[in-house]
C-alpha positions as CSV (number, residue, x, y, z in Angstrom):
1,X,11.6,-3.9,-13.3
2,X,15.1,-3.1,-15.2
3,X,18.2,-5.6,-15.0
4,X,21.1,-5.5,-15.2
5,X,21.9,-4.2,-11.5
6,X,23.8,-1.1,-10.5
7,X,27.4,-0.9,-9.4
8,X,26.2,0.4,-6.5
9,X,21.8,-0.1,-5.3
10,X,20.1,2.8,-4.9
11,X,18.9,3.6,-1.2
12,X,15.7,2.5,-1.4
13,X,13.2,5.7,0.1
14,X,11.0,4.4,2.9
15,X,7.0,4.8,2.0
16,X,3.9,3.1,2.7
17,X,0.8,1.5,1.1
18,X,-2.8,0.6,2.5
19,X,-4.6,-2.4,1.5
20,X,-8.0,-0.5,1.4
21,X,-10.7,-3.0,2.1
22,X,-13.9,-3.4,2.6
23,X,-17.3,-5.9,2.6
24,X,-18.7,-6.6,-1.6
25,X,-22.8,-6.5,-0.6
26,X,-23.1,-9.7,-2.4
27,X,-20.6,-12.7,-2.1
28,X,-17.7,-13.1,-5.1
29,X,-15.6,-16.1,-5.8
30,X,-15.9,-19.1,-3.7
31,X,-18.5,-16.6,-1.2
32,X,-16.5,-14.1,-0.1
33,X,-17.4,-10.6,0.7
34,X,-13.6,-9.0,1.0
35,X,-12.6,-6.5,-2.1
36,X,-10.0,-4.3,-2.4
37,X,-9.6,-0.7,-3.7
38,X,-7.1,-1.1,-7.0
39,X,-5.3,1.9,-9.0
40,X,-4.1,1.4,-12.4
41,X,-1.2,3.7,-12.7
42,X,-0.5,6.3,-15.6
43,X,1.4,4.7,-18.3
44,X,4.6,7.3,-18.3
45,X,5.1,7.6,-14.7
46,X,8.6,6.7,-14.0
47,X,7.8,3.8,-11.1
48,X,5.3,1.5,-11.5
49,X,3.4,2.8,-14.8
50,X,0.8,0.5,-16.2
51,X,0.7,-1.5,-13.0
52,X,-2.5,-1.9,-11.1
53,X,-1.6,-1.0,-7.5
54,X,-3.2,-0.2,-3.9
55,X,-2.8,3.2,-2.8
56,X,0.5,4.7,-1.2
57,X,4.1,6.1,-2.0
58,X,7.1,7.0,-0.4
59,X,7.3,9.1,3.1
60,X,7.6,13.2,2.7
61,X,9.0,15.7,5.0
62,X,6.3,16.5,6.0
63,X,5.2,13.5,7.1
64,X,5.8,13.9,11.3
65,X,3.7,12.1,13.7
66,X,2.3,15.1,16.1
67,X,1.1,13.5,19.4
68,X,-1.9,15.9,19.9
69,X,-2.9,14.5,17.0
70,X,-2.9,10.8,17.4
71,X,-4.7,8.2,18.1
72,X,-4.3,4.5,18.8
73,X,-1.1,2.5,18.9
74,X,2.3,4.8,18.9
75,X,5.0,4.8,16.8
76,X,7.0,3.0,19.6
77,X,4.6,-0.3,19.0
78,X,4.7,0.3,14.8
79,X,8.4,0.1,15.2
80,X,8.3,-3.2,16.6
81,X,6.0,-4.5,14.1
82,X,8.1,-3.1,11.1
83,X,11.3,-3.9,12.4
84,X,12.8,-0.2,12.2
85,X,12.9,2.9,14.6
86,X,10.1,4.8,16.3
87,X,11.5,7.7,14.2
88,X,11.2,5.7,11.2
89,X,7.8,4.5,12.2
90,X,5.6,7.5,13.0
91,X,6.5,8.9,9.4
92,X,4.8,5.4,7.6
93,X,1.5,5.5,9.8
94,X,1.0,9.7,8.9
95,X,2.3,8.6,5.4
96,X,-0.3,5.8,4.9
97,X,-3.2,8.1,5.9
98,X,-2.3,11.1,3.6
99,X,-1.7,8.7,0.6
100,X,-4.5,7.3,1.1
101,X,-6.4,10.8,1.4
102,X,-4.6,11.6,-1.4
103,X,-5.2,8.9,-3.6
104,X,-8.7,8.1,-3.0
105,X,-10.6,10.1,-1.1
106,X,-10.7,7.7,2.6
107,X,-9.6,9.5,5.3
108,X,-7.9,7.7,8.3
109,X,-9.0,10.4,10.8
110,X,-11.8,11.9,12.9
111,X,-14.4,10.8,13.0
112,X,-15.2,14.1,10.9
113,X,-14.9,16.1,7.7
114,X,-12.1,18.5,6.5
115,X,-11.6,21.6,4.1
116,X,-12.7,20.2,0.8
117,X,-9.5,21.8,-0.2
118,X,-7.1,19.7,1.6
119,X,-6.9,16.6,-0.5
120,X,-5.7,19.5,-3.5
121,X,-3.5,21.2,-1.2
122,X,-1.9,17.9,0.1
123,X,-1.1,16.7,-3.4
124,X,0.6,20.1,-4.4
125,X,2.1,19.9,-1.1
126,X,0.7,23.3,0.3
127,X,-0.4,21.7,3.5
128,X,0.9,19.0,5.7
129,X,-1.2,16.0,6.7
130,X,-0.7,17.7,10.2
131,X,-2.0,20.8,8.8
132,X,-5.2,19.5,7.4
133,X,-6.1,17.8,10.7
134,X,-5.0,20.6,13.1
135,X,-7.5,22.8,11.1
136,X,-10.4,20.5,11.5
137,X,-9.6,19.5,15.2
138,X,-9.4,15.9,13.8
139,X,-6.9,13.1,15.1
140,X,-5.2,10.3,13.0
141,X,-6.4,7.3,13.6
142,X,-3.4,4.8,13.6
143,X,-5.9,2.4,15.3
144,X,-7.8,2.0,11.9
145,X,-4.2,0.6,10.5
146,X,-3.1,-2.7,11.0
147,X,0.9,-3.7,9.8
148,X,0.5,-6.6,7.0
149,X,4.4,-6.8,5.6
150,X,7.0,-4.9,4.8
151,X,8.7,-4.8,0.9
152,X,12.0,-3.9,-0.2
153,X,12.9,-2.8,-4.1
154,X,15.4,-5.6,-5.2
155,X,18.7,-3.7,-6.0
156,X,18.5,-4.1,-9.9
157,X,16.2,-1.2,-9.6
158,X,17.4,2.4,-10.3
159,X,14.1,3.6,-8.3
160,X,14.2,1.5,-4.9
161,X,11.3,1.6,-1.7
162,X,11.3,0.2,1.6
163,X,7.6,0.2,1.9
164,X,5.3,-1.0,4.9
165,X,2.2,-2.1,4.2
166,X,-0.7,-1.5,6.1
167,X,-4.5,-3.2,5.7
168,X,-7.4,-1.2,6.4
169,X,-11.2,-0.9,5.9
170,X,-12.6,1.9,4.6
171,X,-14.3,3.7,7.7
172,X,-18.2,3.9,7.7
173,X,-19.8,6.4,5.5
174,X,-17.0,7.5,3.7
175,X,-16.2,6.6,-0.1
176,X,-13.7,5.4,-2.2
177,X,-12.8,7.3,-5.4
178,X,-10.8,7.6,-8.9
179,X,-10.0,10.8,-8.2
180,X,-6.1,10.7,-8.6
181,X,-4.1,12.1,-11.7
182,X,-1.5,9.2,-10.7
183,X,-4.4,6.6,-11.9
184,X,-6.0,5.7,-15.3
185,X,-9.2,4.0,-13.4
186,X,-9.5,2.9,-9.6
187,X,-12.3,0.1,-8.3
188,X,-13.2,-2.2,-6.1
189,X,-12.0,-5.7,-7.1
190,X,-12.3,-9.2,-5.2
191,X,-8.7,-10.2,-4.6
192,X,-9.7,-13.6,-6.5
193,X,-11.0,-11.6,-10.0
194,X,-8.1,-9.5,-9.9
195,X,-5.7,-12.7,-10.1
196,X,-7.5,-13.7,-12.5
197,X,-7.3,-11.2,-14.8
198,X,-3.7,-10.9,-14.4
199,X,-3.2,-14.5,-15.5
200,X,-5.1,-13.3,-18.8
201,X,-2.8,-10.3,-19.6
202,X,-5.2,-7.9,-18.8
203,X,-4.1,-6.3,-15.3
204,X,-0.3,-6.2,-14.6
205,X,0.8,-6.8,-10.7
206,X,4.2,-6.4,-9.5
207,X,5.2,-9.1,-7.0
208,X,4.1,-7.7,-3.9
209,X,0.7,-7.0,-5.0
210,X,0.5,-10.6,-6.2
211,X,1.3,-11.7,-3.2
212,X,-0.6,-9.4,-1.2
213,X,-3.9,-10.4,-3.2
214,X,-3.2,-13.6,-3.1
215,X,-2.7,-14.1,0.6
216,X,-6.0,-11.2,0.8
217,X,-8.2,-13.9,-1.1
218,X,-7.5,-16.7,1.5
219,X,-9.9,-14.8,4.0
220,X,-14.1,-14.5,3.5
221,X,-14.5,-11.4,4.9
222,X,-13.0,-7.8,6.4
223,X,-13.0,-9.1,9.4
224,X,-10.8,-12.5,9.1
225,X,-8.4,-9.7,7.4
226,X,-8.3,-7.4,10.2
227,X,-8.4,-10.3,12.5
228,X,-5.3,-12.0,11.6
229,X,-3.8,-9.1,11.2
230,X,-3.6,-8.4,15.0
231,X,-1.6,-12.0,15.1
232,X,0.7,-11.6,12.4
233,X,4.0,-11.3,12.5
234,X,5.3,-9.0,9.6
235,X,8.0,-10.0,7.3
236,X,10.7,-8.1,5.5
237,X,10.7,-9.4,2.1
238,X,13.8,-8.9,0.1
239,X,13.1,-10.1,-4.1
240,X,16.0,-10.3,-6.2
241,X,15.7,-10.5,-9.7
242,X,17.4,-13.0,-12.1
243,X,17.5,-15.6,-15.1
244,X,16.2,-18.4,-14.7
245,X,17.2,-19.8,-18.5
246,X,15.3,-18.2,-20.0
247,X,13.0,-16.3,-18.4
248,X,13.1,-13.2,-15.9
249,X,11.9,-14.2,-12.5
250,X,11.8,-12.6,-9.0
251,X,12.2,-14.3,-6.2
252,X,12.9,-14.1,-2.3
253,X,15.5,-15.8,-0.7
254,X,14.9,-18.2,1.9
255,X,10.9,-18.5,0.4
256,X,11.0,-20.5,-2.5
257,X,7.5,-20.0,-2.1
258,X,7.7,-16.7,-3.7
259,X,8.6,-17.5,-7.0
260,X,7.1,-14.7,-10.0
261,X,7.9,-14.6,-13.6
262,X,8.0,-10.9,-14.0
263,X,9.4,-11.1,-18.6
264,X,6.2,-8.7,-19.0
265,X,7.6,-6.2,-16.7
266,X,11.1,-5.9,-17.6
């Protein structure tokens, strides 16, 4: 995070992340099973370096909901839970399931394979996520996403995102990997551990992941996850970052709750 702010904010690009999740065979911190899937981004990449992240980025061209190739809840319903337009809506689910694909090797779709080419060719942008499943006869599966909350970039930043996050568990038999050139390392972490080691220095978290984790680490399992996500209502969170003496913080207006010293990141 940069201060001070701009004349004028940036337009913050819309884009998507997935809390990947899934069941730890034996029980973490305080018994629970729940871990999610963690990137730790390249140094030198111009949004985000050094942080440790879930999996997602912003929404591409490309990224078109195609109605033969759907499955579960339409983009009508994901407007509503996002507060934003069916036009707008369609583009985060497809978005979610290629960065995903892209990022770690889970695919949102199916059940079945595809070329073992398309993760390459979706990362150099040769193929659409449309293209990849067309080819395999496979449909997206937006019923293996459930909405979570929905973060804006406070307007100090010069690189800005309007990002919806989605939960998910990783669908039987398949695999998460490291294999990303946007990632130093990638692993399973319980949310609780990986709190932890941010209070020590030794993971850095922007505010939404904090949170995210943090409200993550309340639950025992997958299921209470995916559970209260059905129930929840998603909200838009807009940080703003200030002085407080000081120190740097971020916080959200009308949640004091959501209080973070971000000095480390600035």
């Amino acid at each position: 995070m940069s201060t001070p702010a701009p004349a004028s904010p940036t337009v913050a690009r819309p884009a998507a992340t997935v809390v990947l999740l899934r069941d730890a065979p034996q029980p973490g911190p305080g018994g629970a099973t729940v871990q999610v899937f963690l990137q730790r981004r390249v140094a030198g990449m111009a949004f985000a370096g050094g942080m440790t992240v879930f999996p997602g980025g912003g929404v591409d061209t490309g990224d078109r909901p195609d109605p033969g190739l759907w499955r579960g809840p339409g983009a009508d319903w994901w407007a509503r839970q996002f507060g934003c337009t069916p036009d707008e809506a369609g583009p985060l689910v497809v978005a979610a399931v290629r960065e995903t694909f892209e990022e770690c090797g889970v695919l949102l779709a199916g059940p079945g394979a595809v070329d073992p080419a398309a993760r390459d060719d979706l990362v150099g942008r040769r193929r659409t996520m449309n293209d990849v499943l067309s080819a395999a006869a496979l449909p997206l599966q937006a019923d293996l996403l459930a909405p979570w909350a929905r973060w804006v970039t406070p307007d100090a930043e010069p690189r800005r995102y309007d990002t919806a996050f989605f939960v998910a568990a990783v669908p039987e038999g398949q695999e998460a990997d490291a294999r990303t050139t946007e990632a130093v390392e990638a692993t399973w972490w319980y949310p609780a551990d990986a709190l932890a080691g941010a209070r020590r220095g030794e993971l850095r978290l922007m505010p939404p992941t904090q949170h995210t984790l943090e409200e993550i680490a309340g639950y025992a399992d997958v299921a209470g996850v995916l559970a209260a996500a059905q129930s929840r209502v998603v909200r838009v969170h807009r940080p703003v970052v200030h002085r407080d003496g000081r120190r740097v913080v971020v916080t959200v207006p009308g949640d004091p709750a959501l209080r973070f010293d971000v000095d480390g990141l600035i």
